[in-house]
N, C-alpha and C positions, 0 to 999 in steps of 0.2 A: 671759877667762873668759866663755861665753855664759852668760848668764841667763835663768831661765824663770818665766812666773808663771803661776800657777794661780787660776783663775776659780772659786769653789764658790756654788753654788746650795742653799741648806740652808732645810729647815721644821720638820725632826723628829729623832729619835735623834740628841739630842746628843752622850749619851755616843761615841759611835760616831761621831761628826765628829769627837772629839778623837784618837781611833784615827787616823782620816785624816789630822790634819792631823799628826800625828806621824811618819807616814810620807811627806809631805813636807819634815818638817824638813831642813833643807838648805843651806848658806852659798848656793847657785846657783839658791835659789829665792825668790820672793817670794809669798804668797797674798795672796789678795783676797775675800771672803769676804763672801756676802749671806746672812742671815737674814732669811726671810718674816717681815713682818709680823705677820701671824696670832697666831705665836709667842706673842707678848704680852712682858712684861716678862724681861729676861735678863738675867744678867753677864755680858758682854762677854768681860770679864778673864779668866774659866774658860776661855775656848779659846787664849787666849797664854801663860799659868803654866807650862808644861813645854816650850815650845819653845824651843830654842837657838841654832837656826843662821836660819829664816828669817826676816823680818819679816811680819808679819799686821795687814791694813787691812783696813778695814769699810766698806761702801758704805752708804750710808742704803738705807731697807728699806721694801720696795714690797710692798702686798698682790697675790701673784701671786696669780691666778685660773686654774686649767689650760683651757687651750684661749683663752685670752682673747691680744691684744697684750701682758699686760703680761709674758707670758713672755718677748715676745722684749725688751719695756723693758728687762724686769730681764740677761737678757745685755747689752743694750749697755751700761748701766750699769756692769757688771764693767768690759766692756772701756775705757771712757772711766778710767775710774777706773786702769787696768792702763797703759793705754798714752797716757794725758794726763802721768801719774808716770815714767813712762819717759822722757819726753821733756822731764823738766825742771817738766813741769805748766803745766796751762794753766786756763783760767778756769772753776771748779767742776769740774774733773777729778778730783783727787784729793780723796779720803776725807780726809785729815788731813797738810795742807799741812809740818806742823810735823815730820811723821815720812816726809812722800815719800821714798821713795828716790831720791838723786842719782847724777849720772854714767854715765847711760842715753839719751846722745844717739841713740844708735841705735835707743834701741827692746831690747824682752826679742828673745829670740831664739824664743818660742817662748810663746803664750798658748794655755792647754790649760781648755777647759770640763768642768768635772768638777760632779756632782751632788752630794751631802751622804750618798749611797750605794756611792759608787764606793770605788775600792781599787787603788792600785795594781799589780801583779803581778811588777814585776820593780823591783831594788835601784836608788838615784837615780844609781848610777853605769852601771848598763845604760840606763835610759834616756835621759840624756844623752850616752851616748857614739851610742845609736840615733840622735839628732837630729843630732850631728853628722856624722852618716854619710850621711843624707839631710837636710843643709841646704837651708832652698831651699824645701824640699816643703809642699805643704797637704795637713793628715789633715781629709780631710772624707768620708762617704761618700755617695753616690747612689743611689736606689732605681732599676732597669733600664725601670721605666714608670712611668708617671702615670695613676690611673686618673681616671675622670669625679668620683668624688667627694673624691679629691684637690685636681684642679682648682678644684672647686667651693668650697674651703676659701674661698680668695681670689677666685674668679671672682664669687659671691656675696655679699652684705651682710649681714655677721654683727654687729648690735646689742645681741644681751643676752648675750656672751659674759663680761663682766665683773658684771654683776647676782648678786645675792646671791639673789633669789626663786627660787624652787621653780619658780615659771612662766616663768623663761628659758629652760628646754631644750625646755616644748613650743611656746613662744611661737616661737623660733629654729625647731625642723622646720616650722611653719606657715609662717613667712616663707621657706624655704627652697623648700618645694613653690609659694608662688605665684612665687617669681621663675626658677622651672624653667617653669613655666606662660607668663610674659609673658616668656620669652626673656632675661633681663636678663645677663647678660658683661659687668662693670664691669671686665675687662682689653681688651675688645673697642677696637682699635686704640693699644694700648700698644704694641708689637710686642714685651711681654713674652713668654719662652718660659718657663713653671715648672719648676724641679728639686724633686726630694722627697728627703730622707734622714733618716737620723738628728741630734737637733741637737747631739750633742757631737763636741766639735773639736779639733786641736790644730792653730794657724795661725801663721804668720809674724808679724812687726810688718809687713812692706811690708801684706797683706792684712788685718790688724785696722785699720791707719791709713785705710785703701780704704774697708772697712765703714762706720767713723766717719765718711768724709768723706760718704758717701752716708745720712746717719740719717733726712735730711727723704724722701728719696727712700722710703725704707723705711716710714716711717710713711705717705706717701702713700697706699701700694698693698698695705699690708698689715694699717692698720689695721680693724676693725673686720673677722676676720678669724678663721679657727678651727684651730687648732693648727699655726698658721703660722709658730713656730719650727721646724718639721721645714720648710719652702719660701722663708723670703727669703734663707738665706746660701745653701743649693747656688744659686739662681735667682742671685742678686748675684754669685757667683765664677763660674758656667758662663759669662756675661758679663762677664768681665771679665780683665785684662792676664793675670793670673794665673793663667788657667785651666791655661797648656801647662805649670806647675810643681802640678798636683793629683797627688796620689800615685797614685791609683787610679780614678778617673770612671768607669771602663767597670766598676769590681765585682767582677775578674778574682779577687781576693786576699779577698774576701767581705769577714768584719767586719773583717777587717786595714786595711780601706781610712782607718775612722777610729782604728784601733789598741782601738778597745775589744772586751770581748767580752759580748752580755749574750745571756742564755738565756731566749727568748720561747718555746720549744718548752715547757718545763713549765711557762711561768707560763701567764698568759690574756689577754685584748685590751687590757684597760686597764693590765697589771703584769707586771713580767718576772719571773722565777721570781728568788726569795731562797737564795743559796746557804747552804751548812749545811757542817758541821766536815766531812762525810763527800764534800764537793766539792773537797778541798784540792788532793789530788795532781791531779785534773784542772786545776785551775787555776793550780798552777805550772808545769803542761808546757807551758800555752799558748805562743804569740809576741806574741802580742799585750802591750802596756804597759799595759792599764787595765781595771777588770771592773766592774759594775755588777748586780743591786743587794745589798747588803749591810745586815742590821741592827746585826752585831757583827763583830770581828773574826775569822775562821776559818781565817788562815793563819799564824798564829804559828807 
């Protein structure tokens, strides 16, 4: 029986995380399950009370800052903690050594990064039998260009991306304009090439084990960096063993490529539109496995 685990990234509507995780209950699932910081004080226990079939571990909880590194910490986080337990567990991998899951020499078959808004769209037996139809495969997607100030995310040195002050966002375009002024490319003879995409995923263990082994690597050339979870995993997998098994690189299949679907047309720059009871039937015709963003449930 392959197994899968699921990555959640969560800071708000709780209620509606417990919707979610219900809808991965599932003997063939495990979660894994971060809670920003922020948050403040919680019970834990409220999001494990009604599930039956998976088990639910909790990563310690990192003040994520958007647009700052520790978006992408708090992913690898997930994933050390998903696939250190997979593998029997390794030193500070797992969340709670006492309840790891055993007899995962191999690795999940499949670690899917989902938000604390997502929602599945088809039943856990559609989409496992989709994985095993495309074994093998990475759902990652790829943007078809990179523009200059894409590049510039990582090309430039982004220092108050984690600051709490009101004066890091102008503080951050002053230092951005001088080092456009003195030339500065801090990739300048890496002979990195940048990918951009979306950063939710659904990957193999060979290519979450890859990610892990490369973290020092990632933090090198990513810290200190501005919304650079959308650029070190495409940039990390376009280079790497793995590339000739990416489902989609070239885009041909649009948002299929990472299997999600989210609707940027009615939302606006910073937020993708919230769907509503009156988006249903559109969103069970989709093909896609996974929808994003949601406040409540609206496909019952």
């Amino acid at each position: 029986m392959n197994r899968h685990a699921y990555l959640i990234m969560a800071h708000n509507h709780f209620d509606f995380l417990k919707e979610l995780l219900l809808c991965l209950d599932d003997r063939r699932n495990d979660i894994y399950l971060h809670i920003d910081k922020k948050a403040g004080s919680l019970d834990l226990n409220q999001f494990s009370t009604d599930l039956k079939e998976s088990r639910l571990f909790f990563t310690d909880r990192l003040d994520v800052r958007w647009g700052g590194y520790s978006q992408i910490a708090c992913e690898l986080l997930l994933l050390k903690a998903a696939a250190g337990c997979s593998h029997g567990g390794r030193d500070g991998a797992c969340p709670d050594e006492t309840s790891a899951p055993r007899n995962h020499e191999k690795g999940y078959a499949y670690y899917h990064l989902l938000s604390g808004s997502d929602l599945p769209l088809k039943s856990q037996d559609e989409i496992h039998a989709f994985f095993d139809r495309h074994a093998g495969k990475e759902f990652l997607a790829f943007d078809k260009e990179l523009s200059r100030q894409a590049r510039e995310r990582v090309s430039l040195w982004h220092y108050f991306r984690e600051s709490r002050s009101p004066l890091a966002e102008p503080a951050d375009h002053v230092l951005t304009l001088l080092q456009r002024l003195l030339h500065i490319d801090r990739l300048k003879g890496t002979g990195i090439e940048l990918r951009k995409g979306p950063n939710w995923f659904s990957i193999t263990d060979g290519l979450a084990q890859y990610v892990l082994e490369h973290e020092d690597w990632i933090r090198k050339h990513f810290s200190h960096s501005v919304c650079a979870d959308e650029l070190f995993l495409q940039t990390l997998a376009a280079a790497s063993p793995f590339r000739e098994n990416i489902y989609d690189e070239e885009g041909k299949s649009g948002s299929m490529a990472n299997l999600r679907y989210v609707d940027w047309e009615r939302g606006n720059e910073n937020s993708p539109y919230t769907f509503q009871e009156e988006d249903k039937e559109l969103l069970l015709g989709l093909p896609h496995l996974f929808a994003r963003k949601f406040e409540r449930n609206v496909l019952k």
